[in-house]
N, CA, C and O of each residue as an XYZ file, in Angstrom:
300
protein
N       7.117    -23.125      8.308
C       6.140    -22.373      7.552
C       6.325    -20.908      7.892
O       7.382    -20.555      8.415
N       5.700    -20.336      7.721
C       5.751    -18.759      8.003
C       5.947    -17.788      6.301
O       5.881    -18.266      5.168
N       6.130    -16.715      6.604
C       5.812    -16.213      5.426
C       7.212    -16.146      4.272
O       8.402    -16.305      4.543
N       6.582    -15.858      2.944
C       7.594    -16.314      1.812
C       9.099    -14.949      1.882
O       9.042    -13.811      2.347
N      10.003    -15.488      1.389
C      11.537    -14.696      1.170
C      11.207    -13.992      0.146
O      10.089    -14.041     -0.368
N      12.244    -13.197     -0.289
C      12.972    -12.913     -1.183
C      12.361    -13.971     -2.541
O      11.432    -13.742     -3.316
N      13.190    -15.060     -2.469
C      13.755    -15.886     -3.168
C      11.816    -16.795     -3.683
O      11.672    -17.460     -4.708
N      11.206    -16.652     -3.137
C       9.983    -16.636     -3.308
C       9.137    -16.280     -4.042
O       8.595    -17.059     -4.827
N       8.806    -14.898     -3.939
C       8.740    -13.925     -5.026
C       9.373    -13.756     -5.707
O       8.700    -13.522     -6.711
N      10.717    -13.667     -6.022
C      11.417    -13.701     -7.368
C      10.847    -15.165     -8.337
O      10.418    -15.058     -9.485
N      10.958    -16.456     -7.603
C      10.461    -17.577     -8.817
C       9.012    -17.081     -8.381
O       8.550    -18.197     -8.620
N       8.197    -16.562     -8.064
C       6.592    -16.557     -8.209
C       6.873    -15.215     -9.463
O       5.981    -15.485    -10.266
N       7.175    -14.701     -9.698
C       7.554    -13.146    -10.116
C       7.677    -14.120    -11.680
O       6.664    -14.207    -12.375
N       8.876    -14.754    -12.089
C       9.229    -15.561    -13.107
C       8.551    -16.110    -14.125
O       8.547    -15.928    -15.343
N       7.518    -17.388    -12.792
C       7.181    -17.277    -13.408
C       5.484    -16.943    -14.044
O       4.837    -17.757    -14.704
N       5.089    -15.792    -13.717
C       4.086    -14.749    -13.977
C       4.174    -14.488    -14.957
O       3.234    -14.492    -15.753
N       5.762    -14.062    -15.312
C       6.157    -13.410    -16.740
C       6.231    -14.546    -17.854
O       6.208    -14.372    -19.072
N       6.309    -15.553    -17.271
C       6.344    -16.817    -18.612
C       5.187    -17.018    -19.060
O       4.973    -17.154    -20.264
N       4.221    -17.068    -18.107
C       2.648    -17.705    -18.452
C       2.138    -16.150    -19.008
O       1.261    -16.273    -19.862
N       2.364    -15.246    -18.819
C       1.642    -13.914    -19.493
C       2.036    -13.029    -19.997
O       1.436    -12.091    -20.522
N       3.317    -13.275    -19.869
C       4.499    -12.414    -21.061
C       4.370    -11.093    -20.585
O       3.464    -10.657    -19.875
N       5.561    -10.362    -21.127
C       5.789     -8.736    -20.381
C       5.027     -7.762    -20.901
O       4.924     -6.641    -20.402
N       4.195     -8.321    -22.401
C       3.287     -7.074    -23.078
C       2.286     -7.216    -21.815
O       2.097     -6.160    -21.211
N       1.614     -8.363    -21.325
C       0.326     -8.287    -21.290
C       0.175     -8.027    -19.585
O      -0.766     -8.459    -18.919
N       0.765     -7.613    -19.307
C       1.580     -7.334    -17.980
C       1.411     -6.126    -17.582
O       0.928     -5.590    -16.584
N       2.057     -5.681    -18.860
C       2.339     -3.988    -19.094
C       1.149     -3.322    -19.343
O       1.041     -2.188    -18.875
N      -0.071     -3.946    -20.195
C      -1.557     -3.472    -20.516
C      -2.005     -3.349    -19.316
O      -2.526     -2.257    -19.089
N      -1.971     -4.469    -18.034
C      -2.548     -4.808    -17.213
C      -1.805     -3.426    -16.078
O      -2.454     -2.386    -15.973
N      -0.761     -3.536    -15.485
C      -0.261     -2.355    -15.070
C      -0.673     -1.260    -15.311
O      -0.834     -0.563    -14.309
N      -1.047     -0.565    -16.767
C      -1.320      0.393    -17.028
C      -3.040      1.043    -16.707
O      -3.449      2.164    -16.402
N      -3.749     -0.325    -16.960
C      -5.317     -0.021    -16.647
C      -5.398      0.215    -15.561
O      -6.008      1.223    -15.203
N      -4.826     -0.609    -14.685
C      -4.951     -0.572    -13.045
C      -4.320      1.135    -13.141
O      -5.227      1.950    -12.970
N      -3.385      1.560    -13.305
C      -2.907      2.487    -12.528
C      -3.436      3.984    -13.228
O      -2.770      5.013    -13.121
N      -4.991      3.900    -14.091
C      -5.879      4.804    -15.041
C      -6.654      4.697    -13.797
O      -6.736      5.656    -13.030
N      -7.301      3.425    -13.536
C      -8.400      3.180    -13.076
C      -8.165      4.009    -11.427
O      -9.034      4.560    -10.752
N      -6.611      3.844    -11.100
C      -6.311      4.572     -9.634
C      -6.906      5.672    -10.040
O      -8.034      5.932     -9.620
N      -6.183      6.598    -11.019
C      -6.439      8.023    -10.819
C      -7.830      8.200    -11.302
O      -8.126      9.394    -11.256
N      -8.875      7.393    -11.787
C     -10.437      7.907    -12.106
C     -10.747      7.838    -10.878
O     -11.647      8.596    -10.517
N     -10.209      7.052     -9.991
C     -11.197      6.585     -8.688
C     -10.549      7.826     -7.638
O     -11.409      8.434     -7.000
N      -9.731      8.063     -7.511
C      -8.786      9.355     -7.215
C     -10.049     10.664     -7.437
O     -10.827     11.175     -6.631
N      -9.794     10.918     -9.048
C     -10.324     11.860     -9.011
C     -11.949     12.713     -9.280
O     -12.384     13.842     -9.507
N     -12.659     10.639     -8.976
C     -14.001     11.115     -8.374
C     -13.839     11.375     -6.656
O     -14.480     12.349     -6.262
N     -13.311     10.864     -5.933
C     -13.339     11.333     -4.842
C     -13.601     12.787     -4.728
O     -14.581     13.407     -4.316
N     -12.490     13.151     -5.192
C     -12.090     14.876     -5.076
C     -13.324     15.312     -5.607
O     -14.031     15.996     -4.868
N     -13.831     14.973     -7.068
C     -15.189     15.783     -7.347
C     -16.390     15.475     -6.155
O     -17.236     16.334     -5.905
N     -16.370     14.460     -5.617
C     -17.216     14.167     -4.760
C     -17.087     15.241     -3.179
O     -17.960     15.930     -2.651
N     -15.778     15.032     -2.808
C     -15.672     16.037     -1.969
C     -15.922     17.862     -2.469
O     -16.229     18.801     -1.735
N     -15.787     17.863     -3.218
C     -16.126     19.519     -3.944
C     -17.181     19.672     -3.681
O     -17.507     20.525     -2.856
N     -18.237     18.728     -4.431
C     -19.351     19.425     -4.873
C     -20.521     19.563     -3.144
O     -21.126     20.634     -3.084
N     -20.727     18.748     -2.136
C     -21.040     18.981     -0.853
C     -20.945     20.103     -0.301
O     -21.754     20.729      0.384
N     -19.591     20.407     -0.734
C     -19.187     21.785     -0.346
C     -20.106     23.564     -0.969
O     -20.458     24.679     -0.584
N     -20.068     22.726     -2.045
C     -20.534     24.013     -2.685
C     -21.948     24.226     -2.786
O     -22.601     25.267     -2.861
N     -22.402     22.593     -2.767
C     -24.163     23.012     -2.156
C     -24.225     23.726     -0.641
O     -25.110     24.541     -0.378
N     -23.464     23.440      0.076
C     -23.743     23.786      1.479
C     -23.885     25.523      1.618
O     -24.548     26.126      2.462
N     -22.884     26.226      0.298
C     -22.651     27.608      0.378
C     -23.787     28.005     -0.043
O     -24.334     28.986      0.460
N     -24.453     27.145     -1.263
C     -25.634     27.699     -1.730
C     -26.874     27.263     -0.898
O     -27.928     27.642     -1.408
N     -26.991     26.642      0.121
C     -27.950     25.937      0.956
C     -27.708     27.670      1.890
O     -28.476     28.573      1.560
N     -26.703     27.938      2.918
C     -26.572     28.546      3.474
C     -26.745     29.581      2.800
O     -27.347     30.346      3.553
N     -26.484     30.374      1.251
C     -27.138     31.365      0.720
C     -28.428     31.834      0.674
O     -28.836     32.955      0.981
N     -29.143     30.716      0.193
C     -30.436     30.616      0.227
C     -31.391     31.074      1.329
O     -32.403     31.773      1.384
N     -30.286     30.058      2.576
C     -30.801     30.474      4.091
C     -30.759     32.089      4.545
O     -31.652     32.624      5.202
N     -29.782     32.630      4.158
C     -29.271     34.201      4.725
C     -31.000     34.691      3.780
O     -31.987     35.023      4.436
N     -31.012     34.633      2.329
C     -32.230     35.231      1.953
C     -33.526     35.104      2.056
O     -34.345     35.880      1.563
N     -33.839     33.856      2.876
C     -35.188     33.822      3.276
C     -35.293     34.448      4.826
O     -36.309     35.068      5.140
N     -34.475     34.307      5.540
C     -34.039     35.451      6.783
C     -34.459     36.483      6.554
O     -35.543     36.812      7.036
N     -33.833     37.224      5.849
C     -33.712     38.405      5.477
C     -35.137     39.076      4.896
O     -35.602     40.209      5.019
N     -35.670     37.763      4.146
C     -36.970     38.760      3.472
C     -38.249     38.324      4.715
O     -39.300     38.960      4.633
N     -38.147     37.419      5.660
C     -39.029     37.388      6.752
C     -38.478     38.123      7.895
O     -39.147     38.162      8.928
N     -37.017     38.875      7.820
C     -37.398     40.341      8.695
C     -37.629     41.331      8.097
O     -37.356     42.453      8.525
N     -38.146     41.106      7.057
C     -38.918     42.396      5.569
C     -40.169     42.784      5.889
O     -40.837     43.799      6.084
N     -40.277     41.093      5.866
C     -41.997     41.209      6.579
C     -42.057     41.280      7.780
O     -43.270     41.233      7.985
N     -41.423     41.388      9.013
C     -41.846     41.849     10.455
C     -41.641     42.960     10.201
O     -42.373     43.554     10.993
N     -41.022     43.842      9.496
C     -40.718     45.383     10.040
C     -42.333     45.826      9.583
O     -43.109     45.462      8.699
N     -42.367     46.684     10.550
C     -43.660     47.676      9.969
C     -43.261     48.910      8.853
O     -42.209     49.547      8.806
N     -44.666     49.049      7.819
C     -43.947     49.973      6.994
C     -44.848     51.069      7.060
O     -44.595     52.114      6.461
C-alpha cells in the first residue's frame, strides 16, 4: 500500500476525461481559477481599506488634540 505512481493518476486522469469530457472540464477549470482571483482580490481590498481607516482614525485623533490644547491656552 502506500501512496499512488505515476501510472495511477494517469488511468485516474483518463478516466475523468471519459465520464466528463474535455468541454466540461475546461468550464470547470476556468470557474475555479475566476473564483481564485475574486477571492485574491477581496483580500487585497480587505487589507487596504483597515489601513486607510486607521489614517483617518489617527487624523481625526491629531484634531481633537489640537482643538483641546485650543481650549487650555488662555486667551
Amino acid at each position: 500500500m502506500g501512496g499512488l505512481s505515476l501510472w495511477h493518476w494517469l488511468i485516474v486522469l483518463v478516466i475523468v476525461v471519459l465520464v466528463f469530457g474535455t468541454k466540461r472540464l475546461g468550464s470547470v477549470g476556468k470557474d475555479l481559477g475566476e473564483a481564485v482571483k475574486g477571492f485574491k482580490k477581496g483580500m487585497r481590498d480587505e487589507d487596504d481599506k483597515p489601513s486607510a481607516q486607521l489614517r483617518d482614525e489617527r487624523g481625526n485623533e491629531r484634531e481633537s488634540s489640537e482643538s483641546k490644547q485650543d481650549e487650555r491656552t488662555p486667551r
